[in-house]
C-alpha atoms as a printed R data frame, in Angstrom:
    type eleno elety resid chain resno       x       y       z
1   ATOM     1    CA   UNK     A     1   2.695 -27.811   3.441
2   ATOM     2    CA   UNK     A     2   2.680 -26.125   6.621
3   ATOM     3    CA   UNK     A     3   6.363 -23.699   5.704
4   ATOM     4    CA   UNK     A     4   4.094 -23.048   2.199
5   ATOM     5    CA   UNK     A     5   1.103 -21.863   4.355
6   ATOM     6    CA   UNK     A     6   3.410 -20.134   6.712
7   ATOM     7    CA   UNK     A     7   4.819 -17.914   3.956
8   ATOM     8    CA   UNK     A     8   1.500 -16.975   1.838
9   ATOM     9    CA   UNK     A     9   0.882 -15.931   5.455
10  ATOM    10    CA   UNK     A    10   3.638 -13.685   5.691
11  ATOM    11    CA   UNK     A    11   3.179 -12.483   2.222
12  ATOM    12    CA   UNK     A    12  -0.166 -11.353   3.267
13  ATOM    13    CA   UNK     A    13   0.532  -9.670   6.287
14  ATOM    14    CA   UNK     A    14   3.878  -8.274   5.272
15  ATOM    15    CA   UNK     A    15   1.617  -6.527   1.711
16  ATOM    16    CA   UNK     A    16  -0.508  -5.330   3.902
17  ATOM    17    CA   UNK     A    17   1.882  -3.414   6.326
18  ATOM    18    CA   UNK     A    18   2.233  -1.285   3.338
19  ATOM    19    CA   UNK     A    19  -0.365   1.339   3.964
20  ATOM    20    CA   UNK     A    20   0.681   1.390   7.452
21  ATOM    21    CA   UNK     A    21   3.780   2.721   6.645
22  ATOM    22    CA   UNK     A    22   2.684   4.880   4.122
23  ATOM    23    CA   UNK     A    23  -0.165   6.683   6.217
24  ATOM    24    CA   UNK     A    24   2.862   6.561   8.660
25  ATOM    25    CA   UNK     A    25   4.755   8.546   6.400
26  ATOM    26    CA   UNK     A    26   2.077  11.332   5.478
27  ATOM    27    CA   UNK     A    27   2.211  13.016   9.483
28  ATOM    28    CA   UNK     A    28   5.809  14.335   8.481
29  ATOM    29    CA   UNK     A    29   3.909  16.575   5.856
30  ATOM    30    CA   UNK     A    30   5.104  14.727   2.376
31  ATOM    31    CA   UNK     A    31   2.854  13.650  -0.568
32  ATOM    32    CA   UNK     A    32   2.257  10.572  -2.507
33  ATOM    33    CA   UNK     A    33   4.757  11.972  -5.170
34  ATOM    34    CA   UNK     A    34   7.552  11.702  -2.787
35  ATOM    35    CA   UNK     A    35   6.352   8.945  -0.616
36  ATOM    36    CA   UNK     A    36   6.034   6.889  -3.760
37  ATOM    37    CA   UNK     A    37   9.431   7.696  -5.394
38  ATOM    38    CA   UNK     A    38  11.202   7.095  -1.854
39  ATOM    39    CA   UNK     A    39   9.923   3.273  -1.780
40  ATOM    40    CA   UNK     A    40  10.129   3.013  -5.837
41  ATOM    41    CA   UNK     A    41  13.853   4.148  -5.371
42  ATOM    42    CA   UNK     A    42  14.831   2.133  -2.666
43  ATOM    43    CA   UNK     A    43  13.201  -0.875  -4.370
44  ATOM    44    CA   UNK     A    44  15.015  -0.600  -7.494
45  ATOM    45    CA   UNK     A    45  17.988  -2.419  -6.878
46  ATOM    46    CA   UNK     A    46  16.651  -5.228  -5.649
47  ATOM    47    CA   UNK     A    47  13.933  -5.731  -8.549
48  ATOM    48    CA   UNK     A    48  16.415  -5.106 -11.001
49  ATOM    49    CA   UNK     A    49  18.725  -7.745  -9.262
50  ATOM    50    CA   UNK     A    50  15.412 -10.123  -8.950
51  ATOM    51    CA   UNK     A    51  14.890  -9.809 -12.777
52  ATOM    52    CA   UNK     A    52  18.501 -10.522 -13.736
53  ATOM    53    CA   UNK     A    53  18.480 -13.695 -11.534
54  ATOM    54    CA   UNK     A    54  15.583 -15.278 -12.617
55  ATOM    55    CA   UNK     A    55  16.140 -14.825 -16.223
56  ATOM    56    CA   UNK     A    56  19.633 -16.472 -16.191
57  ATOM    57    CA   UNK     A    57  20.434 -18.733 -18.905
58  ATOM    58    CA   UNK     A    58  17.073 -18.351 -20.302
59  ATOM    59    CA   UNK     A    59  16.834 -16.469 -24.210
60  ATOM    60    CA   UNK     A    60  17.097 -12.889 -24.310
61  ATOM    61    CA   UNK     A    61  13.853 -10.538 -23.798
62  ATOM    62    CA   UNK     A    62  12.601  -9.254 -27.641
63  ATOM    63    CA   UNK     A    63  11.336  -6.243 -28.616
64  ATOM    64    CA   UNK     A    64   7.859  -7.637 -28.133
65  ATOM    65    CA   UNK     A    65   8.540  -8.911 -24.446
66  ATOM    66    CA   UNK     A    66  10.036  -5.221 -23.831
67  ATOM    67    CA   UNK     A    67   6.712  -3.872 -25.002
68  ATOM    68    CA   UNK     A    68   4.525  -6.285 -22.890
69  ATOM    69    CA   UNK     A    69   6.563  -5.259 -19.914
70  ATOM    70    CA   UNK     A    70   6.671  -1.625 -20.248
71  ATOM    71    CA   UNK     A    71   2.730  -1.785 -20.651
72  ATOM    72    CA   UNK     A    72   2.249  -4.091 -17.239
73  ATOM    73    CA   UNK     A    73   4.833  -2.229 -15.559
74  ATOM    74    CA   UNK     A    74   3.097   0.931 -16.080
75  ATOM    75    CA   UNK     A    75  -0.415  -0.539 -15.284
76  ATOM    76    CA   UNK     A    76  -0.019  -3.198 -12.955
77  ATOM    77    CA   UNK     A    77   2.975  -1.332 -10.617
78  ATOM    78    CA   UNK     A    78   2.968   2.315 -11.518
79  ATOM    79    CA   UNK     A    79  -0.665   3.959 -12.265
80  ATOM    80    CA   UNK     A    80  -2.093   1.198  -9.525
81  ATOM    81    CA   UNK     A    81   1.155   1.643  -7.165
82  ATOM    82    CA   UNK     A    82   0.458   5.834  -7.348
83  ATOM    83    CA   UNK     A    83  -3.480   6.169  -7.784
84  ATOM    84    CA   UNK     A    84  -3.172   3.813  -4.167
85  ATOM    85    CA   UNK     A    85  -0.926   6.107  -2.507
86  ATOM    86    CA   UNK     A    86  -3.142   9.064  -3.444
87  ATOM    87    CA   UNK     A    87  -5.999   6.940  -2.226
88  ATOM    88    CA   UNK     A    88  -4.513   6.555   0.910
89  ATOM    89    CA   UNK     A    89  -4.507  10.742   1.785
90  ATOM    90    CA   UNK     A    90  -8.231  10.422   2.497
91  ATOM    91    CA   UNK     A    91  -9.060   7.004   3.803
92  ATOM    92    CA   UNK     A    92  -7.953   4.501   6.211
93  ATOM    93    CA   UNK     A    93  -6.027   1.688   5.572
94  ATOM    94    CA   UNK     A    94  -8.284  -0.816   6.630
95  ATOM    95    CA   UNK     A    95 -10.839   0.652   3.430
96  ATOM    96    CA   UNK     A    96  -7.895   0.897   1.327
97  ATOM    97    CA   UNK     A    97  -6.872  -2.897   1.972
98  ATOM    98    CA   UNK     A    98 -10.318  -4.193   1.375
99  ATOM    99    CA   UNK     A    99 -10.669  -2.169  -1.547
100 ATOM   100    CA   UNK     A   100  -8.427  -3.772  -3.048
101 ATOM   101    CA   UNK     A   101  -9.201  -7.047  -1.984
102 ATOM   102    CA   UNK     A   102 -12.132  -6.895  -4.873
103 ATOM   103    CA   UNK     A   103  -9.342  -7.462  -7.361
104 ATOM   104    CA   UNK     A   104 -10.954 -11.206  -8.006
105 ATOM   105    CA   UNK     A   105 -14.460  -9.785  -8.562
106 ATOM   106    CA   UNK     A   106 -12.662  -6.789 -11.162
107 ATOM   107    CA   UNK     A   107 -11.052  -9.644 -12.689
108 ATOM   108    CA   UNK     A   108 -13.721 -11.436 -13.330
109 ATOM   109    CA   UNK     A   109 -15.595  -8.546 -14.563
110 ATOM   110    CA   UNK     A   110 -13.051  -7.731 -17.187
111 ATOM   111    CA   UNK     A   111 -12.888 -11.060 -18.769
112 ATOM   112    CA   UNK     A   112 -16.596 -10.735 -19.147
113 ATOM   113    CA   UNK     A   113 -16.298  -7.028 -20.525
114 ATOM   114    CA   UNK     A   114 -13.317  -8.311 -22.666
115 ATOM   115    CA   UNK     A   115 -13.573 -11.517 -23.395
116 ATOM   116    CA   UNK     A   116 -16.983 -12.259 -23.401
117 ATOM   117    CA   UNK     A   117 -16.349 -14.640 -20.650
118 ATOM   118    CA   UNK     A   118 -19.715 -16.487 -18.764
119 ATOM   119    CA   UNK     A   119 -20.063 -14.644 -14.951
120 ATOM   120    CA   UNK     A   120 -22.717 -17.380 -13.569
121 ATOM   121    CA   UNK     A   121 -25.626 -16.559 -11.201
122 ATOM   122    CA   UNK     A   122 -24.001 -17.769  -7.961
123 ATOM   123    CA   UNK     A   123 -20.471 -15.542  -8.925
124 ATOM   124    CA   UNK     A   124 -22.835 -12.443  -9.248
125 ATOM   125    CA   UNK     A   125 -24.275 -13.129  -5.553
126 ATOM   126    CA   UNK     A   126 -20.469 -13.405  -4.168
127 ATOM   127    CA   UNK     A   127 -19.729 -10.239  -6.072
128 ATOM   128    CA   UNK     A   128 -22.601  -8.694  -4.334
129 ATOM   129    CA   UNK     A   129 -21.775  -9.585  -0.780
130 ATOM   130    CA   UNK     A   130 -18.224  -8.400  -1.115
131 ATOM   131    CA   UNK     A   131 -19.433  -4.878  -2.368
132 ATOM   132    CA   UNK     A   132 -22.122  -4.648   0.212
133 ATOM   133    CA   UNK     A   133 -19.308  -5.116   2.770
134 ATOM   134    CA   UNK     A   134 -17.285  -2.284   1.506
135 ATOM   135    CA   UNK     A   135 -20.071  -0.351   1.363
136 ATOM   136    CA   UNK     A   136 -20.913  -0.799   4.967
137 ATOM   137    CA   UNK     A   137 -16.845   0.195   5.542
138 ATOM   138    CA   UNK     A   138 -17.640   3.311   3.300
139 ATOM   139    CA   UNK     A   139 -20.592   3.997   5.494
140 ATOM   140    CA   UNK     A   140 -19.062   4.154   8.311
141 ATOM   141    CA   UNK     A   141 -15.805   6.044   7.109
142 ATOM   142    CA   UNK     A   142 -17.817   8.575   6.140
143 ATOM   143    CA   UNK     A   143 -18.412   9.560   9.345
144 ATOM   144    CA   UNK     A   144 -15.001   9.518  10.916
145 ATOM   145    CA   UNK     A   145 -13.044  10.798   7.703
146 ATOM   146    CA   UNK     A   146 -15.773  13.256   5.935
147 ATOM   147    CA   UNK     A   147 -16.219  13.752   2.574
148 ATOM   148    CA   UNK     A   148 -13.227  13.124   1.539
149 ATOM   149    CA   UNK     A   149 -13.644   9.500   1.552
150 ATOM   150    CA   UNK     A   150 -15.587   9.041  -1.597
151 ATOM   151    CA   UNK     A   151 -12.478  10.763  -3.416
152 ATOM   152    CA   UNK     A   152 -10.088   8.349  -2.112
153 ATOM   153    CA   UNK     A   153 -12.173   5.486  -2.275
154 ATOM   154    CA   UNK     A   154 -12.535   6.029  -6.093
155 ATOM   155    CA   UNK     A   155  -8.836   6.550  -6.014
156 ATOM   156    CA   UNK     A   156  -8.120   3.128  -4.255
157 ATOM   157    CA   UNK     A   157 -10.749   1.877  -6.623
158 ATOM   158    CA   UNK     A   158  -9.355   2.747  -9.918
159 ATOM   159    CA   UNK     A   159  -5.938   1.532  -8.552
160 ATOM   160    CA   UNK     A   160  -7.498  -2.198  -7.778
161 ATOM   161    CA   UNK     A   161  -9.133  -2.016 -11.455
162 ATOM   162    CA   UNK     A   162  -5.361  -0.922 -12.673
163 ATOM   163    CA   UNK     A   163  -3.949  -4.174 -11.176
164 ATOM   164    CA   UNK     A   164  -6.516  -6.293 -12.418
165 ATOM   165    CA   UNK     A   165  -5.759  -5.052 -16.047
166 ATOM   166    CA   UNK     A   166  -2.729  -6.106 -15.234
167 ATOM   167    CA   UNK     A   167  -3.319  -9.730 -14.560
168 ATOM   168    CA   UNK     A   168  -6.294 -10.027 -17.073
169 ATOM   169    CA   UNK     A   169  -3.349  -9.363 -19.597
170 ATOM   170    CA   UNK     A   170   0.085 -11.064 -18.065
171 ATOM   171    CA   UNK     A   171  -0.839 -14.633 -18.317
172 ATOM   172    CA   UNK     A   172   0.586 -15.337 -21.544
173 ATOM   173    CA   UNK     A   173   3.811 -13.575 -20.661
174 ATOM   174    CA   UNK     A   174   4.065 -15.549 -17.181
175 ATOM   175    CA   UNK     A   175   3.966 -18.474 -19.223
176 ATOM   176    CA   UNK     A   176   6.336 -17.449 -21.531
177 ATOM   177    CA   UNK     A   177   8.957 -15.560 -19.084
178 ATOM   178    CA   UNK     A   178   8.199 -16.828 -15.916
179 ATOM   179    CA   UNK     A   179   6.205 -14.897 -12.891
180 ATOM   180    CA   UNK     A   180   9.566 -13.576 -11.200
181 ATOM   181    CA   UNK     A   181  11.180 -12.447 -14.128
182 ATOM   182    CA   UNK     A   182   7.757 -10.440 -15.269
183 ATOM   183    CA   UNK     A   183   7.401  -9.025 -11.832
184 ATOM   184    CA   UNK     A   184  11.111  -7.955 -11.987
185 ATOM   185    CA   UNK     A   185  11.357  -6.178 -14.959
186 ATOM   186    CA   UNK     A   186   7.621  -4.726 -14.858
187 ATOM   187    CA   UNK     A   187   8.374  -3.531 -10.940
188 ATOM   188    CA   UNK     A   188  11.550  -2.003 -12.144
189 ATOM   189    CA   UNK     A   189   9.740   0.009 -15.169
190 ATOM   190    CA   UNK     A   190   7.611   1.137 -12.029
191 ATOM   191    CA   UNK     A   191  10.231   2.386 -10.424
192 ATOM   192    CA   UNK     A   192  11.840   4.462 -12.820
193 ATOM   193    CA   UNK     A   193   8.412   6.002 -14.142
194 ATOM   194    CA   UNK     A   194   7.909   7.055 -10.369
195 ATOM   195    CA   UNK     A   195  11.611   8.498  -9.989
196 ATOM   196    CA   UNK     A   196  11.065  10.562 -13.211
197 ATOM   197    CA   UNK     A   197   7.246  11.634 -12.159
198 ATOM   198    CA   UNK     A   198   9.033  13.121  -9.251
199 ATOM   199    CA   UNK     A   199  11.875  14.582 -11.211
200 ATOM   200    CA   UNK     A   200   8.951  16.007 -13.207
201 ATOM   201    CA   UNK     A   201   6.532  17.922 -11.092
202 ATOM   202    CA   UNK     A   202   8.316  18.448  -8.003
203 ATOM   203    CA   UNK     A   203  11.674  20.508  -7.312
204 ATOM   204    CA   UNK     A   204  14.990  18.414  -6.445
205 ATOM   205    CA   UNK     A   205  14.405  20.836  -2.963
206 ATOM   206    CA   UNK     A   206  11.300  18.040  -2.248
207 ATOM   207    CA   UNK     A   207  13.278  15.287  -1.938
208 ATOM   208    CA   UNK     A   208  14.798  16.783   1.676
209 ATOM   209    CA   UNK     A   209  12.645  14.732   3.898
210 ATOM   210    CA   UNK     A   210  12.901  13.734   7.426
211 ATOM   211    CA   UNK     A   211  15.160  11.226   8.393
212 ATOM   212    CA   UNK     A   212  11.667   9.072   9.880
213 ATOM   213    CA   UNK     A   213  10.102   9.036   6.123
214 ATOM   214    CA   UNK     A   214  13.635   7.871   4.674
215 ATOM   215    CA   UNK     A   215  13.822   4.800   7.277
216 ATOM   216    CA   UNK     A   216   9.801   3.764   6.494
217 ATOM   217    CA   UNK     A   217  10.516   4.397   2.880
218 ATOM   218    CA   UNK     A   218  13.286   1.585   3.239
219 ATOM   219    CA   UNK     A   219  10.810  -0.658   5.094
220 ATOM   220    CA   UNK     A   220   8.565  -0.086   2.793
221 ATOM   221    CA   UNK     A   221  10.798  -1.276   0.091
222 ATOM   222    CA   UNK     A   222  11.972  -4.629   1.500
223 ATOM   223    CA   UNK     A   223   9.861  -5.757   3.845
224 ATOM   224    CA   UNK     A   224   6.344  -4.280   2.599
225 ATOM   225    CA   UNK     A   225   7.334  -4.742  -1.498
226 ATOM   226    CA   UNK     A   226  10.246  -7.106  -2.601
227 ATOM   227    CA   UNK     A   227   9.895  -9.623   0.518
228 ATOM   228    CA   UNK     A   228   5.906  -9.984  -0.061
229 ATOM   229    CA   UNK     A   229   6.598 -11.061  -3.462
230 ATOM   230    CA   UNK     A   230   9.575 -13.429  -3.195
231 ATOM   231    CA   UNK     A   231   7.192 -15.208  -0.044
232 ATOM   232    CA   UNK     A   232   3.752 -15.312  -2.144
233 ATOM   233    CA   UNK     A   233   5.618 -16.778  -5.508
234 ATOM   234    CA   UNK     A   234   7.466 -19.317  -3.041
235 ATOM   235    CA   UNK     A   235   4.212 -19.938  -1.294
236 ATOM   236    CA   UNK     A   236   2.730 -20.922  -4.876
237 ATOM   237    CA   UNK     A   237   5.744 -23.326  -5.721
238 ATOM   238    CA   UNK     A   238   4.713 -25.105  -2.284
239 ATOM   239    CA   UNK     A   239   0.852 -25.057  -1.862
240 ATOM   240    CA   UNK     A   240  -0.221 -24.026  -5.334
241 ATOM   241    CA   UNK     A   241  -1.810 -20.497  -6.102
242 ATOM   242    CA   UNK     A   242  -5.779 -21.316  -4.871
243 ATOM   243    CA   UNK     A   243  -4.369 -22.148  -1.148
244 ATOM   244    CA   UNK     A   244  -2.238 -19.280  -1.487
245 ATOM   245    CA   UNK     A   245  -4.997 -16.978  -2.212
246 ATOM   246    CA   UNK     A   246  -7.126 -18.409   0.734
247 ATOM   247    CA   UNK     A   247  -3.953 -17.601   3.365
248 ATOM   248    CA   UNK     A   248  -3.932 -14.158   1.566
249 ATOM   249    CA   UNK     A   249  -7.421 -13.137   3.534
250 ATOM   250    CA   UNK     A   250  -5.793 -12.504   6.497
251 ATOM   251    CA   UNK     A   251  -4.072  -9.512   4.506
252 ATOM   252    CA   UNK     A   252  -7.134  -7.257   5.293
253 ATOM   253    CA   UNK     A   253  -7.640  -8.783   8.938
254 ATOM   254    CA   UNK     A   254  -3.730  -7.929   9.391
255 ATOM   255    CA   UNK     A   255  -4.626  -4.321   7.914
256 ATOM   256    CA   UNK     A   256  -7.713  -3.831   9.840
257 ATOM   257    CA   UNK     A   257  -5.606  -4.847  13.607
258 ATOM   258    CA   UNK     A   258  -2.506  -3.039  12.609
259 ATOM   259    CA   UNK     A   259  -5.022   0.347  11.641
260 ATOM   260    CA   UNK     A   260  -6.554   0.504  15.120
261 ATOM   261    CA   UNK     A   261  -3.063  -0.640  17.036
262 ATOM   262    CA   UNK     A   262  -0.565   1.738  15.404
263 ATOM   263    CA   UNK     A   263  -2.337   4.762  13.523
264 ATOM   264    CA   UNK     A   264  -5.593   4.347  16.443
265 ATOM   265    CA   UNK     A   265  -8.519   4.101  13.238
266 ATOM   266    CA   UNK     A   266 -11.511   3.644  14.883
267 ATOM   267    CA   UNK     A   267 -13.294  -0.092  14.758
268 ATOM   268    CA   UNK     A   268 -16.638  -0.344  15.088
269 ATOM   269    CA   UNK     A   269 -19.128  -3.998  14.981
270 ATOM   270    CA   UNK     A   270 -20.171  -2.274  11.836
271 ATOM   271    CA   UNK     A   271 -16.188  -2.190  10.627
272 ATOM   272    CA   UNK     A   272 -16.056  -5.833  11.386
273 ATOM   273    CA   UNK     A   273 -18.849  -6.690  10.045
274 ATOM   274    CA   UNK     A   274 -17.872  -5.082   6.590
275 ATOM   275    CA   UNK     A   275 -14.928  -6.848   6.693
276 ATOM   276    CA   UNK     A   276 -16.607 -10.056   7.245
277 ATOM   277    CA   UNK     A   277 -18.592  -9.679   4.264
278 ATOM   278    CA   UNK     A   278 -15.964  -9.064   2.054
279 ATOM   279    CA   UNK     A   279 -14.071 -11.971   3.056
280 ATOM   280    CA   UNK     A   280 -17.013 -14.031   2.538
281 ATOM   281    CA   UNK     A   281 -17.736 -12.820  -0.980
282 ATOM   282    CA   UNK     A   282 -14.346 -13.201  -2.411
283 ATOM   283    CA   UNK     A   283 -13.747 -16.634  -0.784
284 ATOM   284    CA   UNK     A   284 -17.069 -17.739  -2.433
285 ATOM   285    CA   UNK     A   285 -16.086 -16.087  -5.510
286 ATOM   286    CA   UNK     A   286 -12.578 -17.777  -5.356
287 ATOM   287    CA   UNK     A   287 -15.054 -21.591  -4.818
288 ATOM   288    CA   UNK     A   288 -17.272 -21.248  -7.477
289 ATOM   289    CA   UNK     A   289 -14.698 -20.180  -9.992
């Protein structure tokens, strides 16, 4: 119990270090293009070595799995992976991380939307707390960042609603190929739509970088991507997937410490209150589901 809690914990803190490094990476002067293709193409080989391995002596993919994959690979790692990155130009990473942190009440909205699933009086208040905190985050980013904000908010926004398309529509391929094998293969169809974007609108002269933004692209790749993954879906085997979920809230308290400690965003009562709220929504959300 306690090594299961340990690494949802780690998971958590170790997804969350992600924007660090990214907003890290933007004072050398790159964009999200490059920034983006750096940790896709570092990341490669190990997703595509994660997908071989778990899908060892089980039946070969078919046309329709390949289909399913490139469709969740493109919205569940690529458009959400990239629209976040943008996102991340104009706001801090402690908004980003509780951003996305709404993915349960987007979830829930889309089965509703989609599937004509019930959303029950009590879900609706929970929904309403979280938003109320970001908005109080918003508020106050407003003005530190200026108005700027809004753009990458609704940036970070549509990325979180990109994801949660994503897991509205994997759970019948989990079942059928397994959780790491779909995250392999769909990460790795990330990767190589975020290597050819680059190819695409940017000259091969962009990829010269500074040696700093190659070393936090690597970090960014192992320890911020592949290792969160391997942790949470080992987590899940130990604890189950609602205790891992509860451990996961310390991703946007890890966020929120490591914003003021290493890139010095400002935290206000009104910051930690936010933060509070949002918590409190999605863990009552996450109950009464």
């Amino acid at each position: 119990m306690a090594g299961g809690l340990l690494l949802a914990a780690a998971g958590a803190v170790a997804f969350s270090g992600k924007a660090i490094i990214v907003k890290l990476s933007y004072r050398y002067g790159v964009d999200a293009v490059t920034v983006i293709m750096y940790r896709m193409l570092f990341a490669l080989p190990l997703f595509v070595l994660l997908a071989w391995w778990s899908g060892r002596g089980r039946p070969a993919l078919s046309r329709r799995d390949w289909l399913g994959i490139a469709g969740l690979g493109f919205s569940g790692y690529y458009l959400a992976s990239f629209l976040d990155f943008l996102g991340l130009q104009y706001i801090s990473a402690s908004l980003e991380r509780l951003i996305l942190y709404l993915n349960p009440t987007l979830v829930l909205a889309l089965g509703a939307v989609l599937f004509g699933k019930r959303v029950q009086a009590r879900q609706i208040v929970a929904i309403a707390v979280s938003y109320a905190g970001v908005l109080l985050v918003f508020g106050q980013e407003v003005s530190f960042e200026g108005p700027n904000v809004l753009l990458g908010a609704l940036l970070v926004f549509a990325s979180a609603v990109s994801y949660a398309v994503y897991l509205v529509y994997s759970g019948e391929m989990v079942q059928r190929l397994g959780s790491m094998r779909l995250v392999g293969w769909a990460s790795t169809v990330a990767c190589v739509l975020c290597i050819v974007q680059f190819l695409l609108v940017r000259p091969l002269a962009a990829a010269v970088v500074p040696s700093e933004v190659l070393w936090l692209a690597v970090l960014n790749a192992t320890a911020c991507t592949v290792a969160p993954v391997l942790m949470v879906m080992m987590a899940i085997e130990r604890i189950g997937a609602a205790a891992a979920a509860q451990t996961g809230m310390i991703g946007p308290l890890s966020t929120l410490a490591l914003g003021v400690l290493v890139l010095g965003e400002p935290f206000t009562p009104w910051i930690a209150a936010g933060t509070v709220l949002v918590l409190a929504g999605v863990w009552l959300l996450t109950k009464w589901r």
